[in-house]
N, C-alpha and C positions, 0 to 999 in steps of 0.2 A: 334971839340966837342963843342957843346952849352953848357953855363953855367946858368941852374937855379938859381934866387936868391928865397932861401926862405923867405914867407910872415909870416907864423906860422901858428897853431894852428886856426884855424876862428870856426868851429863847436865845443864848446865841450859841448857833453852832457850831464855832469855831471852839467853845470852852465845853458843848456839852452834848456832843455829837456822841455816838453811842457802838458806830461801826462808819464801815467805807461807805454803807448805803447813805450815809448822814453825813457827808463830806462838808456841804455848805446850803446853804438856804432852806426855808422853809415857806413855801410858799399858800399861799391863800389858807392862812390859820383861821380853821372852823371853829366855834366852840361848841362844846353839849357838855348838859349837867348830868356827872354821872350821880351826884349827891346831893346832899344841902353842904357839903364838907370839900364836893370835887368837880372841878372842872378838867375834863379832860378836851384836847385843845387838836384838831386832829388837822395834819397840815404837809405839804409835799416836798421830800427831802432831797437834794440833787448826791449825784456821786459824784466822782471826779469828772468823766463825762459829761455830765451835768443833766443826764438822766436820774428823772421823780420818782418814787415812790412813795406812799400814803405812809405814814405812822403817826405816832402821837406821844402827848406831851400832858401830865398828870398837872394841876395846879392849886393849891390851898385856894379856896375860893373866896374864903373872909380875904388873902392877901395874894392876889393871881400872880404876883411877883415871886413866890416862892415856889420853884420845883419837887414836885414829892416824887416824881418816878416818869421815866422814859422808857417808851419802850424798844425793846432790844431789836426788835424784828417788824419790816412792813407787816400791815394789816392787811395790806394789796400790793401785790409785785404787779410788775411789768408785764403784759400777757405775752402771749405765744406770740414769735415771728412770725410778721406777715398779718397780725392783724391790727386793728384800730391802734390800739393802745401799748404798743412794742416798745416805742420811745419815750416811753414815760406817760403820769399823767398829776394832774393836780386836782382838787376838793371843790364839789361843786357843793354839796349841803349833804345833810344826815336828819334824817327824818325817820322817826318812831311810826312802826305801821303795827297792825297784829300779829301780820307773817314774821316780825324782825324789825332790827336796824336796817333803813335802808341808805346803802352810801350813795349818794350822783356822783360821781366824777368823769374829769375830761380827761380822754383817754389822747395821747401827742403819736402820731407818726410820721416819719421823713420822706422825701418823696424828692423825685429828680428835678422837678421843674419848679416848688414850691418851697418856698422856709420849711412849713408844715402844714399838716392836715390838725384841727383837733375836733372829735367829735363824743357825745356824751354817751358811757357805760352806765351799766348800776351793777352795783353788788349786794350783797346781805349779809348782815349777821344774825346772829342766831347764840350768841354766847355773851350777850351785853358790850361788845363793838371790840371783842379782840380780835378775834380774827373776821376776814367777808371772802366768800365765796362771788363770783360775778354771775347773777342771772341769768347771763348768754355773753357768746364771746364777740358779738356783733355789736353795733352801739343801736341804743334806745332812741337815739337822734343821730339821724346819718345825713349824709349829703343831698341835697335836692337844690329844686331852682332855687334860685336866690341865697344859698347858701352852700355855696362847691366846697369851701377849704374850713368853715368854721360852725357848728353847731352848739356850744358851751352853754350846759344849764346851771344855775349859779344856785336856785331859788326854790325852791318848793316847800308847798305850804297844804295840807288835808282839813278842808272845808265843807262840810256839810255833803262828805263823802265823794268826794273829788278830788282830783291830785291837780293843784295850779301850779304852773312853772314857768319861770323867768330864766331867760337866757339868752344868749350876746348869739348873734350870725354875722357870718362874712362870706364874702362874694371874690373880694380882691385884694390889693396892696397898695399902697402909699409908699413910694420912694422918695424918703427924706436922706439926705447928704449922700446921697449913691447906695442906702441899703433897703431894704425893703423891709417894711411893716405891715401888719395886720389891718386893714379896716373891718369895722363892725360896728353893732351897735345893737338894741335889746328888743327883744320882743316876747310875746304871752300866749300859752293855751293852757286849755284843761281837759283832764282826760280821767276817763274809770279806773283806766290800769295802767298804771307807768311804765309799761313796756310795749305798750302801744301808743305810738304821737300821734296827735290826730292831724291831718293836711291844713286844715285851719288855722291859725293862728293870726295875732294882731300885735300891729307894734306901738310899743310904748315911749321910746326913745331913740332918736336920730341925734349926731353929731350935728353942732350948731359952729356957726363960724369959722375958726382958725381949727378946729377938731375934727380927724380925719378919724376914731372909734372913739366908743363907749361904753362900757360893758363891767362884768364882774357884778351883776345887781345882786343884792341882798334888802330880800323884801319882809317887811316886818308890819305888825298890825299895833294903832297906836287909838286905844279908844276903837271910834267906827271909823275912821281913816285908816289909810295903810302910809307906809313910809319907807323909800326905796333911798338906801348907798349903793354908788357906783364908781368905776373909776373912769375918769376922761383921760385921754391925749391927745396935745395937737403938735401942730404941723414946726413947732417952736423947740421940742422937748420935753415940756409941764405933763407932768403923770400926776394926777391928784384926784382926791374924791370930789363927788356930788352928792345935793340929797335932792329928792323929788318927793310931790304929797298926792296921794290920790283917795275916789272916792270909794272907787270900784275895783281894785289894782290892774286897770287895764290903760284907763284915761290919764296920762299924770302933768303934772306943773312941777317945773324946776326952781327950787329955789336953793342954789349952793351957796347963796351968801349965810346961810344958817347952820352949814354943817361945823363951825364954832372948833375946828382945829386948827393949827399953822405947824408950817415949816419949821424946827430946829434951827437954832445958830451953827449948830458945829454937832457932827458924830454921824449915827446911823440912819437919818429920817430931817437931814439937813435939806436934803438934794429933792427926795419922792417920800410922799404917803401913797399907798394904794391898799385894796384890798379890804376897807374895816368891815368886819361883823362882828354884832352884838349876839349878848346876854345877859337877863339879868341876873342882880344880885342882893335878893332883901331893897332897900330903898335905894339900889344903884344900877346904873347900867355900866356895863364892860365893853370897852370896844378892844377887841384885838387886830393889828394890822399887821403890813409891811411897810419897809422903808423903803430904803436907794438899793437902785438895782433892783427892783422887783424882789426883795425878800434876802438878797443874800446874805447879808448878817445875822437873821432868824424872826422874830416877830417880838413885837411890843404889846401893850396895851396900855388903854385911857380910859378915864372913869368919869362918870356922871352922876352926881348925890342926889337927894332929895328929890328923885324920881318921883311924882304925884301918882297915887297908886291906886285913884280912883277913874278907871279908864285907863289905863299909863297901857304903858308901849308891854304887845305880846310876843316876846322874843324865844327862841326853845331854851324852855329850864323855867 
């Protein structure tokens, strides 16, 4: 089992919020290497509302604990009323193509009879990821069977000129203490052009036991294995990661006695981890997450030394 050491706290909103769009949380902190000197950290800001917006978060990369620059203004507002992504959305991944930066995100919208809809947009850059532009104002994964309220792609990866993509579906809800939650859980396709999904897809991961979703995967290549974080919850409360190994990133085996974090005594990440994705850094790896609350306090990260760098984990950067 690998042992994270925690760095702490690096984001918090409440000291280093930047406007009203930045009121509190930061949720699902991305990272990409804009340097050998910069991480910039790119992650979904609530307002008072507690409606998302995408912006980002500059970081010394020898020491990710240090802030060099926020930025002033989303990279992606809220789209036009009435469509997918009106109510916010959160960071699905950032992936380098030739046309651009390409951003996934999940686009949130409210609706009378359900919590929410969330299904997945893209956008692009074109100016090295300050501003994105959305490809279409439709999402690139929309509603179909087995998947009415939830299509969230977390994961994408360009393989021997293929777009693979990992993402969380749902169907329904779990009423725990009289409120209602999201179920879901993670599945897999590949496709030429990421703005066409193709009807096929395979699942990777189902809710086991007391776990009514699973999701948020971030998939990464370790050697000729792949190596999937995600977040579980059950029926209990416990919001926490997992990892899974596979051979193929289709077929996988869970083993979360290895993902080598714990819970906090006391502060921001006492109560929930969720969300880790990595990067490396020279002989280390970075994990960036959330804590309690799904992010509200802002993001953390944890690090991993003496990464073996013969085969070692391919993470973007």
């Amino acid at each position: 089992m690998c042992a994270w050491i925690k760095k702490g706290l690096v984001f918090e909103t409440a000291h280093h919020s930047v406007g009203a769009w930045m009121r509190h949380s930061a949720l699902t902190p991305t990272p990409y290497r804009l340097s050998s000197e910069l991480i910039r950290v790119y992650a979904g800001f609530r307002d008072a509302d507690g409606v998302s917006r995408i912006g980002y978060v500059d970081l010394r990369a020898d020491d990710p604990t240090d802030i060099v620059h926020v930025g002033a203004e989303p990279v992606l507002d809220i789209g036009r009323g009435g469509c997918f992504d009106d109510n916010g959305m959160i960071l699905g991944d950032i992936v380098d193509a030739p046309d651009g930066l390409h951003m996934f995100y999940v686009g949130f919208q409210r609706v009378a009879k359900a919590k929410f809809l969330a299904f997945t947009g893209l956008a692009i850059s074109r100016d090295g990821g300050l501003h994105f532009e959305r490809a279409q104002e439709t999402p690139i994964l929309d509603r179909a069977h087995g998947r009415s309220t939830i299509g969230a792609v977390h994961s994408v990866m360009r393989e021997n000129g293929r777009w693979r993509m990992w993402y969380a579906v749902g169907d329904d809800w779990e009423t725990i203490g009289g409120r209602p939650f999201p179920r879901y859980h993670i599945r897999y396709a590949e496709t030429d052009d990421p703005r066409v999904f193709p009807r096929n897809d395979r699942i990777c991961l189902q809710p086991r036991g007391s776990e009514y979703r699973i999701g948020r995967p971030r998939v990464y290549r370790f050697g000729d294995r792949y190596v999937m974080y995600f977040t579980r919850g059950n029926v209990t409360g416990e919001y926490f990661p997992g990892v899974a190994y596979s051979d193929d990133g289709i077929t996988w085996e869970r083993h979360d006695e290895a993902l080598g974090v714990t819970l906090s005594e006391s502060g921001w990440d006492s109560r929930v981890i969720c969300y880790p994705a990595l990067i490396r850094h020279r002989d280390k790896l970075l994990m960036f997450y959330n804590g309690n609350d799904m992010g509200v306090d802002g993001f953390g990260v944890a690090e991993l030394r003496d990464v073996s760098t013969g085969g070692g984990l391919h993470v973007h950067g």
